[in-house]
TITI-609395 format. One record per residue (C-alpha): residue in three letters; residue number from 1; x, y, z. Coordinates in Angstrom, 1 decimal, decimal comma, always signed. Example, Ala and Ser with C-alpha at 12.3 -4.5 7.8 and 13.67 -1.06 7.14 Angstrom:
2
PT     r     k        u        v        w
PT   ALA     1    +12,3     -4,5     +7,8
PT   SER     2    +13,7     -1,1     +7,1
// end
This chain:
363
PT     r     k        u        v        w
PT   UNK     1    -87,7    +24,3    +67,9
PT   UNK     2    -87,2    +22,4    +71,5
PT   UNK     3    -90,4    +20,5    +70,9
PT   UNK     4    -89,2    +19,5    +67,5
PT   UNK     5    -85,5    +18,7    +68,7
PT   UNK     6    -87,2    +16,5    +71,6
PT   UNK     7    -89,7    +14,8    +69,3
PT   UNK     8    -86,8    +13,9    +67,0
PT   UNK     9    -85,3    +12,3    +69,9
PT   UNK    10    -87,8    +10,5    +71,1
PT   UNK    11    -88,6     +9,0    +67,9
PT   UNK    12    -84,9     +7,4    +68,2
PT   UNK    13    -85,7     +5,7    +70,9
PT   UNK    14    -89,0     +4,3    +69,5
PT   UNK    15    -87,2     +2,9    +66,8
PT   UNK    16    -84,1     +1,8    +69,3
PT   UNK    17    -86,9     -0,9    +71,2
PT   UNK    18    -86,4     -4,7    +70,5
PT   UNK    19    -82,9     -4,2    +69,1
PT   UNK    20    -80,0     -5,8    +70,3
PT   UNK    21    -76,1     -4,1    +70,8
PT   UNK    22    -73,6     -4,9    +67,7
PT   UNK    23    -70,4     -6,7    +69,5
PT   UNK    24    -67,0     -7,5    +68,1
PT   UNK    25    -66,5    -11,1    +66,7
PT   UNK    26    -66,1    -13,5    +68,2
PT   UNK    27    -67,8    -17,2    +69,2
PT   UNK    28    -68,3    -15,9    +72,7
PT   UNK    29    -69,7    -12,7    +71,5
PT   UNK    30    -71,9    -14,6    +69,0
PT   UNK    31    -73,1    -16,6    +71,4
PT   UNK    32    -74,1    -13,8    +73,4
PT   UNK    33    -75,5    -12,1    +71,0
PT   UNK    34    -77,9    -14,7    +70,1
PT   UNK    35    -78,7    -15,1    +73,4
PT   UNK    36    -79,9    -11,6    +73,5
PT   UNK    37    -81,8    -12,2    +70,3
PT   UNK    38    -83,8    -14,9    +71,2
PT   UNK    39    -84,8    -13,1    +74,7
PT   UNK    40    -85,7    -10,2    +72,9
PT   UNK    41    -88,1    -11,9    +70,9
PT   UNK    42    -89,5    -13,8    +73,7
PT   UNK    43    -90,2    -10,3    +75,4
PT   UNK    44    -92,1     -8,6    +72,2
PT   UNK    45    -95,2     -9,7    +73,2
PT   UNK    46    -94,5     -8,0    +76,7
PT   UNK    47    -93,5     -4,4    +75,0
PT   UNK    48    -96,0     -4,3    +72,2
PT   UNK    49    -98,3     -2,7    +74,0
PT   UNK    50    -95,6     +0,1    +74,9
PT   UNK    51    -94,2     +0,3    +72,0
PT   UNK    52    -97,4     +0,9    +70,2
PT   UNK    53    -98,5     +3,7    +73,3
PT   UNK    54    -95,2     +5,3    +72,5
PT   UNK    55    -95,6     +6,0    +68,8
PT   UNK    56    -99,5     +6,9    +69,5
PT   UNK    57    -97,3    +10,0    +71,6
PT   UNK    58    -95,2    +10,8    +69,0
PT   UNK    59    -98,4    +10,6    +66,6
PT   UNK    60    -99,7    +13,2    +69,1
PT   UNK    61    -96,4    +14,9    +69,3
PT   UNK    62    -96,1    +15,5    +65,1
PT   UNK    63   -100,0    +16,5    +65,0
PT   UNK    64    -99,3    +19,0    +67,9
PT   UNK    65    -96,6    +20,7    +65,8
PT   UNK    66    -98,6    +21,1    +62,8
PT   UNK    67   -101,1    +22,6    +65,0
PT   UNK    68    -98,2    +24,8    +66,1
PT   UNK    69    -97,3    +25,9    +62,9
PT   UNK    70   -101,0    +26,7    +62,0
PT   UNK    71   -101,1    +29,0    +64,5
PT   UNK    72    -98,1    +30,5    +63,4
PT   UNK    73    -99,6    +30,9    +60,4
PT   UNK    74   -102,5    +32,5    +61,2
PT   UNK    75   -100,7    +34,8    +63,5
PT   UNK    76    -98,2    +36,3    +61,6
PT   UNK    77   -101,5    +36,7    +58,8
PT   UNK    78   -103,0    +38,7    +61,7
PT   UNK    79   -100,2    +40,7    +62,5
PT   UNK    80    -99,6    +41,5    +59,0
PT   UNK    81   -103,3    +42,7    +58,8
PT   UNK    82   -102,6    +44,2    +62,0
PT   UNK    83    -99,5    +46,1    +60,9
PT   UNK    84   -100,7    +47,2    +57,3
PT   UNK    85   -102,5    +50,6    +58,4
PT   UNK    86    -99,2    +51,5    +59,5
PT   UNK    87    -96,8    +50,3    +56,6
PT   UNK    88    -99,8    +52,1    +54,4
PT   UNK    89    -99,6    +55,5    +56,1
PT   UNK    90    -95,7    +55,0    +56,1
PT   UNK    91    -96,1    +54,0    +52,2
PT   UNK    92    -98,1    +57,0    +51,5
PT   UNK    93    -96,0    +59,3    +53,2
PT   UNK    94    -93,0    +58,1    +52,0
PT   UNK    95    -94,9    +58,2    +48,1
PT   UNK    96    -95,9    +62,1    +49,1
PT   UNK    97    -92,0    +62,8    +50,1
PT   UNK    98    -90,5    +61,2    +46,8
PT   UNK    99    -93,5    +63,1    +44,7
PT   UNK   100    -92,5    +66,2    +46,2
PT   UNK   101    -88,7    +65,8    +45,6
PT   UNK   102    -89,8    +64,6    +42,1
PT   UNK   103    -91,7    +67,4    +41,7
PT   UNK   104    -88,9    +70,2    +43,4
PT   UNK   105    -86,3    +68,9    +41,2
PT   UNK   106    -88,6    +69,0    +38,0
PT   UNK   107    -89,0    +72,4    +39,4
PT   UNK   108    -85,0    +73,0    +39,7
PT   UNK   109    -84,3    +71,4    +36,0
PT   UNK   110    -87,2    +74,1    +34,4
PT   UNK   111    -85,0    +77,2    +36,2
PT   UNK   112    -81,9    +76,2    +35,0
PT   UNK   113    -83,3    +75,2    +31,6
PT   UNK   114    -84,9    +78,7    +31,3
PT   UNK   115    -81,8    +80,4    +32,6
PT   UNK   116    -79,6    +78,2    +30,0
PT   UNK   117    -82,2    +78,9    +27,4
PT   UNK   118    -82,1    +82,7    +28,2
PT   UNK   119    -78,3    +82,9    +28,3
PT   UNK   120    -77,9    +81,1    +24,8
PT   UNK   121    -80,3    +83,4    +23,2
PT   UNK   122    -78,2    +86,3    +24,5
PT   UNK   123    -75,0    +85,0    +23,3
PT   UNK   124    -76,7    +84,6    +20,0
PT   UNK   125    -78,4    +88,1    +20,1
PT   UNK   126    -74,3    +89,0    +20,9
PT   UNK   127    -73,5    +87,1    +18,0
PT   UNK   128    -75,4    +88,3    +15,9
PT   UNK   129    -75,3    +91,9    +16,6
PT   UNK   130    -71,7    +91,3    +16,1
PT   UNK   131    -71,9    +89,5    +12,8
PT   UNK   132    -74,3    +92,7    +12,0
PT   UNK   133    -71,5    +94,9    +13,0
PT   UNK   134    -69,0    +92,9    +10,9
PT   UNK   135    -71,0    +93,4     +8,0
PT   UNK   136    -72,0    +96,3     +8,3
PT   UNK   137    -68,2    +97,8     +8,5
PT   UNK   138    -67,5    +95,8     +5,0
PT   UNK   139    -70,5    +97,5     +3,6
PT   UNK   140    -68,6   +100,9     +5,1
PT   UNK   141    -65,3   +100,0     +4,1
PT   UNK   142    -66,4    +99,5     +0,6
PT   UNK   143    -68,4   +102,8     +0,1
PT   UNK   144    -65,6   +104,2     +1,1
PT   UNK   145    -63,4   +102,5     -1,6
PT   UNK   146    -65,7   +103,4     -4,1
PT   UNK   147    -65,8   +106,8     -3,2
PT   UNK   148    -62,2   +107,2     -2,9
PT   UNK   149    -61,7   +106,0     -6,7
PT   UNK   150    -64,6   +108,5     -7,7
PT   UNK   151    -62,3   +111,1     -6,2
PT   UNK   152    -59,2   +110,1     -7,0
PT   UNK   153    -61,1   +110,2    -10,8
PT   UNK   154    -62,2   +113,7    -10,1
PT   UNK   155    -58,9   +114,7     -9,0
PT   UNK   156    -57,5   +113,4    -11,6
PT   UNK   157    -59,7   +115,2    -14,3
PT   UNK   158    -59,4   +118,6    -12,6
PT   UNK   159    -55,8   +118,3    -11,5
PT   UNK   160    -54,0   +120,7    -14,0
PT   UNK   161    -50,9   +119,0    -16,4
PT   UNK   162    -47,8   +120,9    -15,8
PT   UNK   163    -46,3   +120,6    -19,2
PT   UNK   164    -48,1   +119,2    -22,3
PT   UNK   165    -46,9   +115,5    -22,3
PT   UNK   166    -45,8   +113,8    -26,1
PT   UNK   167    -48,5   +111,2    -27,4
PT   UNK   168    -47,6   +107,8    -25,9
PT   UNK   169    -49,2   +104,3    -26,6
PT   UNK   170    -51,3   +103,4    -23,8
PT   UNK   171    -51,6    +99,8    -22,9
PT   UNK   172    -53,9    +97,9    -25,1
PT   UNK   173    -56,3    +97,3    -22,2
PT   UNK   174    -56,6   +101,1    -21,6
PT   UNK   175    -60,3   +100,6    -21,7
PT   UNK   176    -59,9    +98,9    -18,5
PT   UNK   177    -61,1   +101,2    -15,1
PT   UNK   178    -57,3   +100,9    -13,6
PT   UNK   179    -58,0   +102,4     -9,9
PT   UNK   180    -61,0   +100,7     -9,5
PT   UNK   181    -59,2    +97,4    -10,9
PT   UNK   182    -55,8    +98,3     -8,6
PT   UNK   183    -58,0    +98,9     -5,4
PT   UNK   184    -60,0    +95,7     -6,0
PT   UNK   185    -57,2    +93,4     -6,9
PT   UNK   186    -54,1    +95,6     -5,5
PT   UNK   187    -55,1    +96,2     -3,1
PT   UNK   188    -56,0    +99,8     -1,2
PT   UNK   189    -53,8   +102,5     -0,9
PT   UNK   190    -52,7   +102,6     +2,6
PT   UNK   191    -52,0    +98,8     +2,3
PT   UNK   192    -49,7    +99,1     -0,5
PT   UNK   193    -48,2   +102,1     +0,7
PT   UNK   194    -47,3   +100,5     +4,2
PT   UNK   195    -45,7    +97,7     +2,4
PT   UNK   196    -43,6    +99,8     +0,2
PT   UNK   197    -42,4   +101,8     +3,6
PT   UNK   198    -40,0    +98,9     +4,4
PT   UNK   199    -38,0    +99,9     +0,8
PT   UNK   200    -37,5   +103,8     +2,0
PT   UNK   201    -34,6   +102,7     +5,1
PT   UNK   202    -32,2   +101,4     +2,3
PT   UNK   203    -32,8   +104,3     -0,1
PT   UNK   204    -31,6   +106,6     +2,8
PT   UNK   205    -29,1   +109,2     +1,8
PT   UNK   206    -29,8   +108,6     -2,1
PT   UNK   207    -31,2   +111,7     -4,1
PT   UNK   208    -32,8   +111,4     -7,3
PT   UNK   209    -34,9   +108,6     -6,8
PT   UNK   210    -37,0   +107,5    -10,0
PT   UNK   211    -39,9   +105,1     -9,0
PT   UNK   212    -40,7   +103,2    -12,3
PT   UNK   213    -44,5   +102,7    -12,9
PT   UNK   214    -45,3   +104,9     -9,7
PT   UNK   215    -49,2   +103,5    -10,1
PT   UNK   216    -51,3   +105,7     -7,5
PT   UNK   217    -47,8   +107,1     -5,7
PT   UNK   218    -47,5   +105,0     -3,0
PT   UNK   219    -43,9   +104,3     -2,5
PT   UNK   220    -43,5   +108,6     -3,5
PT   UNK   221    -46,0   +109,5     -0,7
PT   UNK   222    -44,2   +107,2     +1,5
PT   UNK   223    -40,7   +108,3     +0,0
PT   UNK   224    -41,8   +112,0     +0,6
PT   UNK   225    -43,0   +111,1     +4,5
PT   UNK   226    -39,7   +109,6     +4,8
PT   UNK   227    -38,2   +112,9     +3,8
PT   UNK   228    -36,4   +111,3     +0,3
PT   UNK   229    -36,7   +113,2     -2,5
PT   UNK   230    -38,4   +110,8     -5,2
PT   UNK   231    -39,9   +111,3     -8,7
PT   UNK   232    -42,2   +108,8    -11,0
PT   UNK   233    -43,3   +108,1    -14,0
PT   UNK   234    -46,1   +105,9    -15,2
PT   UNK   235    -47,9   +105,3    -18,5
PT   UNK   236    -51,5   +105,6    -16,9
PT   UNK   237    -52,5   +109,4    -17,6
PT   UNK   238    -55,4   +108,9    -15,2
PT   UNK   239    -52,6   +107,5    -12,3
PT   UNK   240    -50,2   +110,1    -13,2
PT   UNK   241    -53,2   +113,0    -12,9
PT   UNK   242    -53,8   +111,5     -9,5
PT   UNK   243    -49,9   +111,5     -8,1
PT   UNK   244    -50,0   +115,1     -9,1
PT   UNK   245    -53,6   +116,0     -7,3
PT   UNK   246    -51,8   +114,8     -4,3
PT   UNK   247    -48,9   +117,1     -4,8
PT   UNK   248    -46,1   +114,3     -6,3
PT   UNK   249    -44,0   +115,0     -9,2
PT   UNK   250    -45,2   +112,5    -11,8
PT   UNK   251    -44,7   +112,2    -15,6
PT   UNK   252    -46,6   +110,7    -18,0
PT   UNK   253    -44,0   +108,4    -19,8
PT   UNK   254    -42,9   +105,7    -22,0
PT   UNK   255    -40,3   +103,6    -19,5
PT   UNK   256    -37,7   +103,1    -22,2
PT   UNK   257    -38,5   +106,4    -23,7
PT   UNK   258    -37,8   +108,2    -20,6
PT   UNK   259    -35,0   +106,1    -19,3
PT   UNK   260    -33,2   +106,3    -22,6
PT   UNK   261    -33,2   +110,6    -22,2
PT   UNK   262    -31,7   +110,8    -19,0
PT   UNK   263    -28,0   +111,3    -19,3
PT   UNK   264    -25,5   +108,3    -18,0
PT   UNK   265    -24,4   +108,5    -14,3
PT   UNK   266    -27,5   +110,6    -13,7
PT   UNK   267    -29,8   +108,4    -11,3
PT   UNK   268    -29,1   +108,0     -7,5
PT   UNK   269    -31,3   +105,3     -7,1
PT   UNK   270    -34,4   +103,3     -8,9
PT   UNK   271    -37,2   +101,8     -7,6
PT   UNK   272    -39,9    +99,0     -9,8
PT   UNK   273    -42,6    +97,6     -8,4
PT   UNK   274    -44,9    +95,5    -10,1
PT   UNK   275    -43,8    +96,3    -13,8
PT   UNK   276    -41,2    +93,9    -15,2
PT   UNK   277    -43,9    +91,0    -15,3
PT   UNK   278    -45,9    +93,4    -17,9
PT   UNK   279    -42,7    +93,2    -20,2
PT   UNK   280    -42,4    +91,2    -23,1
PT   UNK   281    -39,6    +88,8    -22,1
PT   UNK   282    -36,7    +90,3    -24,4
PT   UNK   283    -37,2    +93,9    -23,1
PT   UNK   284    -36,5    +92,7    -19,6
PT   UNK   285    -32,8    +92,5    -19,7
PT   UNK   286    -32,6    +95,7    -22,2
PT   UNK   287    -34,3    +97,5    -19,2
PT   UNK   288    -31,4    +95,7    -17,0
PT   UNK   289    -28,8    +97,4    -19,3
PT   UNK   290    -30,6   +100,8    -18,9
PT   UNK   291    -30,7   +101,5    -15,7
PT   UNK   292    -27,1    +99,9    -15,4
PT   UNK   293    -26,2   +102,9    -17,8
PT   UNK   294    -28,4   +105,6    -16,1
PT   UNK   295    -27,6   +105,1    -12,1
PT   UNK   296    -24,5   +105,9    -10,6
PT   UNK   297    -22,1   +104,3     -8,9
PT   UNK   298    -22,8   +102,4     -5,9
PT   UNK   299    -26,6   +103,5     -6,5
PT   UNK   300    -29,4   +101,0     -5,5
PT   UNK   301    -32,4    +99,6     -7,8
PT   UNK   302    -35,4    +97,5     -5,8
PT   UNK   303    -37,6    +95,5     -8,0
PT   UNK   304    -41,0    +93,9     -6,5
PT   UNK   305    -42,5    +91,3     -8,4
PT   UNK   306    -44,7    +88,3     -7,8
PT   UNK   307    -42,9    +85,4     -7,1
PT   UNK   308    -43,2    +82,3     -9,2
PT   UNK   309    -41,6    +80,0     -6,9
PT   UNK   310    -45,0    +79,8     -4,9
PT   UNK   311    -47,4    +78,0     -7,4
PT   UNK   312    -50,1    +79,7     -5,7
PT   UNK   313    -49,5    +83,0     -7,4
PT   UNK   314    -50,7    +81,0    -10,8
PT   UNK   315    -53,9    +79,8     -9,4
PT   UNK   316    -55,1    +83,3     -7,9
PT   UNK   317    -53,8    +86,8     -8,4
PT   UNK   318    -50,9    +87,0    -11,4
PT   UNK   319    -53,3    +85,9    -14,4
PT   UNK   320    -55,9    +88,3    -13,3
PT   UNK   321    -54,2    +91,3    -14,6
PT   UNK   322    -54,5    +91,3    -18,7
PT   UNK   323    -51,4    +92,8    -19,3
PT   UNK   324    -49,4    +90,6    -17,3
PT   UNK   325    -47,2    +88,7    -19,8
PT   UNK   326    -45,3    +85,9    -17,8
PT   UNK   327    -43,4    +85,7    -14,1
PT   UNK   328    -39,5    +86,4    -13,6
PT   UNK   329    -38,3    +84,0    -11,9
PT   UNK   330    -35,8    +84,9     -9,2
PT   UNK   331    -32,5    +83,4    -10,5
PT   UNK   332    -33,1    +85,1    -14,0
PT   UNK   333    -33,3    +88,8    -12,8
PT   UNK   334    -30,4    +87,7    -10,5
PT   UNK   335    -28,4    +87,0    -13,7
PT   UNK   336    -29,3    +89,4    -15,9
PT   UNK   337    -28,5    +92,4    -12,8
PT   UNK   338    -25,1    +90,5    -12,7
PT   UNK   339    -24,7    +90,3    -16,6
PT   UNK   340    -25,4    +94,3    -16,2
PT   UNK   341    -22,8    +95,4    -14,3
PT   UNK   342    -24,8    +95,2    -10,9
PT   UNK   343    -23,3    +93,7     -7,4
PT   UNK   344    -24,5    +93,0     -3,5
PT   UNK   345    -27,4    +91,3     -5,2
PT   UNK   346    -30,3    +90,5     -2,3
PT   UNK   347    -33,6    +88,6     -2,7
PT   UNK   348    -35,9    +88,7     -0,3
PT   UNK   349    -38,9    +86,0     -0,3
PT   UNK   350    -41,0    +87,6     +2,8
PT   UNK   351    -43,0    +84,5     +4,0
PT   UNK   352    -46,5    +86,1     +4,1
PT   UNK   353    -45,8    +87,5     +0,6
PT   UNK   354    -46,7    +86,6     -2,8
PT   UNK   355    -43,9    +88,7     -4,3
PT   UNK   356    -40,0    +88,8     -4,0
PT   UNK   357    -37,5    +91,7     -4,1
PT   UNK   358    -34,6    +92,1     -5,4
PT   UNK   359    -32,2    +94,7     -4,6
PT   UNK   360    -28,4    +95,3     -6,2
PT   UNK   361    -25,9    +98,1     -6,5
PT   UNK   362    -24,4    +98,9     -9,2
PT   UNK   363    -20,8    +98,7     -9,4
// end
């Protein structure tokens, strides 16, 4: 870079010979100035000669640098030939350390992936097994079922009447297996009897309870565990057969029949589940008027029934049973207890429920 910055130089003053100074205006300075001009030009002839030696040098200067930069060339071609071997070696050892690290982490991504592959088959072996377990406890839970009705059926058949009961008309579905059809769609006994359990605290202190359509003695077994003393009646002979294999006093009975032989006054409390939606709709309020006449006093009456205020009742359960004959709304039973002679009226709409209760007191 020196050479080139004195050949540039240089060249400037080559190019400065035979010229004259610029001057301000002027006639004195013109004058001068032409002056200078013509003795320039008289003296070219002089510095030709030097002037053509001088660019000759700078000739030689120009083809010097090229020569320079030849050299260059070359050399850095040499060094680079010089240097490969080593950026080679330091190519191939830095290709051998990135192959190895490709490989080792090729190596780390298989052990987790086996380890994350062995751990999800466990947890789906877990699953599995649990699903099996699931499963296998409905399979268990409905053997059980089964056998409980064949039983409760063999209980019933060898259970011995205690009095021979009058003819009444069964249900015109009596062809119809009842406890298999109340465990299936009733639901089991211990479920239905824990629900009824909630009634027994506000029949405490009454005596002579009469559970209406006692079914498979739920509420009694839980009225008896509650220590209240409780009776039913039901128009299934094979239900009442089974309520007295487990020890409960049942009757075989008409409901209106039997209602309409108890003397006046004579109940201390009453208890209906799941039997005024089998009614035809004018016997409802005459059974109303019944138990009005037979409880005493200040006695309570509970009636369970499915609840039509939540539609879904209509699209699942209530239209399964044949003999179901239409819903009781809420507000109806309300009136005709109150039409009755009945007071303290409650309904009670549990929210995970299908069915409502009503309780009253008769005044």
């Amino acid at each position: 870079m020196p050479l080139i910055h004195a050949r540039d130089a240089a060249e400037a003053k080559v190019a400065a010979i035979g010229a004259v100074n610029p001057r301000r205006a002027g006639f004195k300075n013109s004058l001068i100035q032409w002056v200078k001009r013509r003795v320039a030009r008289a003296l070219d002839w002089h510095v030709r000669e030097q002037v053509e030696f001088n660019r000759a040098v700078m000739a030689c200067v120009q083809a010097t640098l090229e020569a320079l930069k030849e050299t260059h060339r070359a050399m850095a071609a040499e060094d680079f030939r010089a240097r490969w071997e080593e950026w080679r070696k330091g190519f191939e050892s830095r290709h051998s350390a990135e192959e190895i690290h490709i490989l080792r982490t090729i190596s780390e991504l298989h052990g987790e992936f086996t380890a994350a592959l062995s751990r999800n088959t466990t947890e789906v072996q877990q699953r599995l097994w649990k699903d099996l377990e699931t499963v296998r406890a409905e399979y268990e839970a409905l053997i059980h079922r089964e056998l409980t009705v064949i039983r409760q059926r063999l209980l019933a058949q060898t259970a011995a009447p205690a009095a021979p009961a009058p003819a009444i008309a069964e249900s015109p579905h009596a062809s119809i297996d009842w406890l298999r059809f109340a465990d299936q769609f009733r639901g089991s006994e211990e479920h239905v009897r824990e629900h009824q359990q909630r009634y027994i605290g506000r029949f405490a202190g009454a005596t002579d309870v009469l559970d209406l359509g006692c079914g498979r003695g739920e509420f009694l077994e839980a009225a008896r565990d509650g220590g209240l003393a409780a009776r039913g009646i039901d128009q299934n002979q094979e239900c009442v057969a089974l309520c007295r294999a487990k020890g409960l006093d049942a009757e075989h009975a008409d409901l209106f029949s039997y209602l309409t032989s108890l003397p006046d006054d004579s109940l201390g409390a009453a208890f209906c589940s799941h039997v005024v939606e089998h009614l035809p709709p004018a016997q409802l309020p005459d059974l109303v008027n019944l138990l009005a006449r037979k409880l005493r006093a200040g006695a309570l009456v509970a009636i369970e029934t499915p609840n039509p205020e939540r539609l879904e009742i209509f699209a699942t359960h209530f239209y399964i049973d044949p003999t179901h004959t239409r819903p009781v709304p809420p507000v109806l039973l309300h009136f005709y207890l109150v039409e009755a002679g009945f007071g303290s009226v409650e309904i009670e709409r549990p929210a995970a429920a299908s069915d409502y209760a009503i309780l009253a007191r008769k005044l």
